[in-house]
VOLOKOL-354478 format. One record per residue (C-alpha): residue in one letter; x negated, y negated, z negated. Coordinates in Angstrom, 1 decimal. Layout:
BEGIN
<residuo:a; east:X; north:Y; up:Z>
...
//
This chain:
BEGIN
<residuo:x; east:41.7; north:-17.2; up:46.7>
<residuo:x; east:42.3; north:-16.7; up:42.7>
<residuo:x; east:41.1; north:-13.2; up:43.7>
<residuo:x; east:38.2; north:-14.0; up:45.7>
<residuo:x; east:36.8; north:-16.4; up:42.9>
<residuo:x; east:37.1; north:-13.8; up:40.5>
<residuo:x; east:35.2; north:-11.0; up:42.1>
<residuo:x; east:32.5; north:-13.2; up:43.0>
<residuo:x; east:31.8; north:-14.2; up:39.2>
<residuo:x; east:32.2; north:-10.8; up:38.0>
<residuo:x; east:29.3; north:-10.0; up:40.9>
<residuo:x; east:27.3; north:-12.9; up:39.6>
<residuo:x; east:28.0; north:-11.6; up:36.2>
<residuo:x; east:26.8; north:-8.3; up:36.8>
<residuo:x; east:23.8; north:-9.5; up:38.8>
<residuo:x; east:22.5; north:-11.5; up:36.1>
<residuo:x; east:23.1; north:-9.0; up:33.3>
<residuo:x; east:21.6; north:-5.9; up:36.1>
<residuo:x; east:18.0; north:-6.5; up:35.4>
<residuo:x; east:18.1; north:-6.7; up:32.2>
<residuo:x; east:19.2; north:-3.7; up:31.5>
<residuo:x; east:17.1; north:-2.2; up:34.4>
<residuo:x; east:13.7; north:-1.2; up:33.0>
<residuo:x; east:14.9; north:0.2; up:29.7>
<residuo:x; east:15.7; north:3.7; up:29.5>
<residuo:x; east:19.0; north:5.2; up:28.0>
<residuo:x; east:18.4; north:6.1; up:24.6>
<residuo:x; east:19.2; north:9.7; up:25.4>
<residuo:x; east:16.5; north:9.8; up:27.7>
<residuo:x; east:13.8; north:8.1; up:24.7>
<residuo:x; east:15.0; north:10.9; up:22.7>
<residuo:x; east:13.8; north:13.2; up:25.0>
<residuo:x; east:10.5; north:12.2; up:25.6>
<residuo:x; east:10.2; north:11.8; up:21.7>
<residuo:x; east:10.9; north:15.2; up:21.3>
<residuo:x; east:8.9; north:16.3; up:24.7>
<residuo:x; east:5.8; north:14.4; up:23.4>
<residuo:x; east:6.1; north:16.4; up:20.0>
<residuo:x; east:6.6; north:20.0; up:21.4>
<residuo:x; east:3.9; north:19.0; up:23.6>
<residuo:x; east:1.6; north:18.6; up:20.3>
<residuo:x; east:1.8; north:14.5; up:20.1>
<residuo:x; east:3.0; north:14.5; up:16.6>
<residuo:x; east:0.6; north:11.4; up:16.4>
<residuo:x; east:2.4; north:9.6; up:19.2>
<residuo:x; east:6.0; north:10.8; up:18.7>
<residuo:x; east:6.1; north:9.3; up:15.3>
<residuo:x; east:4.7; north:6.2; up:16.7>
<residuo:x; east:7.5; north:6.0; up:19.3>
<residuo:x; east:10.1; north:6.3; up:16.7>
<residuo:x; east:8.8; north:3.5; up:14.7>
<residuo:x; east:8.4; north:1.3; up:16.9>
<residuo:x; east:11.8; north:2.1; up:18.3>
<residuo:x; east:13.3; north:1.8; up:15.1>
<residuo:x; east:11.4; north:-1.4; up:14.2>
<residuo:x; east:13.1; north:-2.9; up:17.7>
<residuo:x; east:16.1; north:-1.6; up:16.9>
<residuo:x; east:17.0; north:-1.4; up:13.3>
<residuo:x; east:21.0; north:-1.1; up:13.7>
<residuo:x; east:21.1; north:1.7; up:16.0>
<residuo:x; east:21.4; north:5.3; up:15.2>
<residuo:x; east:18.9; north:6.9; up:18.0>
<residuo:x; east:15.7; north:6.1; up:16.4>
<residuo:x; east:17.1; north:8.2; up:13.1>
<residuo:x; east:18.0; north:11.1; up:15.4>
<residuo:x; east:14.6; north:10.7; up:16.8>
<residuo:x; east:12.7; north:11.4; up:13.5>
<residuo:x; east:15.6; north:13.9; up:12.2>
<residuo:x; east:15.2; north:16.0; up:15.6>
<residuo:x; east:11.1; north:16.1; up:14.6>
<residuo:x; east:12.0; north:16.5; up:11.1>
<residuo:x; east:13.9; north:19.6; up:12.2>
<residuo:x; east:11.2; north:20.9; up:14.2>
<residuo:x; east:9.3; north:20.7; up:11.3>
<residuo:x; east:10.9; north:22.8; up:9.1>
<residuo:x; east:12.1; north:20.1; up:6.7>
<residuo:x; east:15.4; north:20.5; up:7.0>
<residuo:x; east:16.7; north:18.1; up:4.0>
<residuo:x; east:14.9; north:15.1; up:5.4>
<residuo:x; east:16.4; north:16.1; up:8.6>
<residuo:x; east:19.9; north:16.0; up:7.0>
<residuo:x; east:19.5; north:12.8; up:5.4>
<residuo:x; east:18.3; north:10.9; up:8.5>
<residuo:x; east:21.2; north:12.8; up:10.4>
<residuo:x; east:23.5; north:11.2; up:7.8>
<residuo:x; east:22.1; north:7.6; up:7.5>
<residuo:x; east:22.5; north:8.0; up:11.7>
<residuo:x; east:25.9; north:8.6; up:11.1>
<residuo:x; east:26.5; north:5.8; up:8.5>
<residuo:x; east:25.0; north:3.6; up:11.1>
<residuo:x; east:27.4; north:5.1; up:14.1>
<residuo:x; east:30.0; north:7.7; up:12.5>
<residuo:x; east:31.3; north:8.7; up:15.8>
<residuo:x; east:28.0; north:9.9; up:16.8>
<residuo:x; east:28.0; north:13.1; up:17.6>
<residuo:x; east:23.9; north:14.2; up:17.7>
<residuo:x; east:24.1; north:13.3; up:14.2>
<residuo:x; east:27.0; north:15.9; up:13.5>
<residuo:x; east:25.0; north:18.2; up:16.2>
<residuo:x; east:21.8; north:18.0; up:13.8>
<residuo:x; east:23.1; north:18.4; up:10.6>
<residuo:x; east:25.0; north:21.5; up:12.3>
<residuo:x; east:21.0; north:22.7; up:13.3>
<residuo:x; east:20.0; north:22.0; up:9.4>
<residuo:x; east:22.8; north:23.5; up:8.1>
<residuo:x; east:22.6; north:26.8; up:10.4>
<residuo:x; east:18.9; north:27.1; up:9.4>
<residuo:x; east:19.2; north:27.2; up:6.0>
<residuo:x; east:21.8; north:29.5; up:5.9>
<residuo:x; east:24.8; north:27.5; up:5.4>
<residuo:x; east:26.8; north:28.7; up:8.5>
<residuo:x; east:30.3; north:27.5; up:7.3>
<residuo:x; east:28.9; north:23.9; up:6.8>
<residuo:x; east:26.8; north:24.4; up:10.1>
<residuo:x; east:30.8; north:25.2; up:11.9>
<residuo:x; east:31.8; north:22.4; up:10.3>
<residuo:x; east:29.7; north:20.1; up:11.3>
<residuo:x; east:29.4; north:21.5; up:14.7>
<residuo:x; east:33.4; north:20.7; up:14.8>
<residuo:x; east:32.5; north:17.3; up:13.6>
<residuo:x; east:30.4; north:16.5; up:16.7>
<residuo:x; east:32.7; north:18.3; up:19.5>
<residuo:x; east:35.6; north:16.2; up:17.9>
<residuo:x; east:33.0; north:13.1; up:18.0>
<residuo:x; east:31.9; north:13.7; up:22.0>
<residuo:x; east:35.8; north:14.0; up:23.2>
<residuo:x; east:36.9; north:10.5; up:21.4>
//
């Protein structure tokens, strides 16, 4: 019966929290269209997505990685680096943030930082 009562209020639990969480997309995916948006030529709108991401959610990483991932698109690869790093001092076991600064790094020539970091982010992904 202990059983029984248990499973049903983790049901109820789950049930209640479910649609909650329903209609907002994984931040992975956000990222995406940020970036889709920009390559598409939306500068205009990408940048308004990531502030107004960041603006709902000022303690999470993803909105940084948003504007470093345009920032890198960009060609401007310090600003890229430092919002790849202010990502990571939000979340250091991030590893898009390790992934970008890899990018920034390889572009500007800086291939055993780029390894590095690139180390940094597969070590991040397996914990």
């Amino acid at each position: 019966m202990k059983f029984v009562a248990r499973t049903l209020s983790l049901l109820f639990i789950i049930a209640a929290v479910r649609p909650l969480c329903a209609g907002e997309p994984a931040p992975e995916q956000k990222l995406s269209a940020i970036e889709q948006s920009y390559l598409n030529g939306n500068k205009r709108q990408a940048e308004k997505d990531i502030r107004s991401w960041a603006k709902a959610e000022p303690k999470a990483p993803w909105p940084k990685l948003a504007a470093a991932n345009v920032a890198f698109h960009e060609k401007k690869y310090n600003r890229c680096l430092s919002l790849a790093k202010d990502a990571l001092e939000l979340a250091p076991q991030n590893a898009d943030g390790y992934f970008w600064r890899g990018r920034c790094f390889e572009a500007k020539g800086s291939l055993l930082d780029a390894a590095n970091e690139y180390r940094a982010a597969l070590k991040a992904e397996a914990a």
